[in-house]
C-alpha positions as CSV (number, residue, x, y, z in Angstrom):
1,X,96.4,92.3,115.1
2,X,97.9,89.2,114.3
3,X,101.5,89.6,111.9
4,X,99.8,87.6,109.2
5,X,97.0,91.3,108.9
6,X,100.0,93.2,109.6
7,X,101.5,92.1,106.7
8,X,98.9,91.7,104.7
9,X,98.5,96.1,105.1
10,X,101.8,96.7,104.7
11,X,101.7,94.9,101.5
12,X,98.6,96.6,100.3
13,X,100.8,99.9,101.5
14,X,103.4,98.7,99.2
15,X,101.0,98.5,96.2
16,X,99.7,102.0,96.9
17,X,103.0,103.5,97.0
18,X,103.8,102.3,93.5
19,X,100.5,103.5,92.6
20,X,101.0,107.2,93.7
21,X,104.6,106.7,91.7
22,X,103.0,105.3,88.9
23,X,100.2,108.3,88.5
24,X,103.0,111.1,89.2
25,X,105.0,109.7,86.6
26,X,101.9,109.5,84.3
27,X,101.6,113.3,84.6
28,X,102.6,115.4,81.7
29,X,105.3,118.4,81.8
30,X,102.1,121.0,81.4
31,X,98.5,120.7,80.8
32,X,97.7,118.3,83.2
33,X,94.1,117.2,82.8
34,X,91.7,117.3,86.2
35,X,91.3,113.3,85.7
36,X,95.3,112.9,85.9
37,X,95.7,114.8,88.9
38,X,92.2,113.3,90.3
39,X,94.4,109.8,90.1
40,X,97.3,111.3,91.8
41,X,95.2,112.7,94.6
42,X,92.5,109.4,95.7
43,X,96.2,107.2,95.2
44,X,97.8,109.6,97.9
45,X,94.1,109.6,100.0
46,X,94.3,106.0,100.0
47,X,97.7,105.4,101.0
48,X,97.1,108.2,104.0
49,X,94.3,106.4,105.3
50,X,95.8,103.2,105.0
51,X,98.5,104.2,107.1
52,X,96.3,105.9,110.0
53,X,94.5,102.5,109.7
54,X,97.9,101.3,110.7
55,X,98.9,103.3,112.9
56,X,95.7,102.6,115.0
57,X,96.3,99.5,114.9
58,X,100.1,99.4,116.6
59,X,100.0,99.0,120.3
60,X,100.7,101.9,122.6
């Protein structure tokens, strides 16, 4: 993988974290509606597989 993808993913990684911030923060004190958490959940989903997609990636 050349450092220009590498970067590239980590960047993308960077973006998902904020998302996952951003939709925690969104939640409400109580009554949270299944669509909020539904955001929280695919954000985290995403950022897991990105970083397995990463971590296959890295040499042995």
């Amino acid at each position: 993988m050349s450092n220009l993808q590498r970067e590239e993913l980590l960047a993308q990684r960077r973006r998902l974290i904020e998302d996952v911030e951003q939709a925690r923060a969104a939640l409400p004190a109580h009554s949270v509606r299944p669509w909020q958490w539904q955001r929280v959940e695919e954000a985290e989903e995403a950022l897991a597989e990105l970083d397995r997609g990463l971590e296959a990636l890295e040499p042995a």
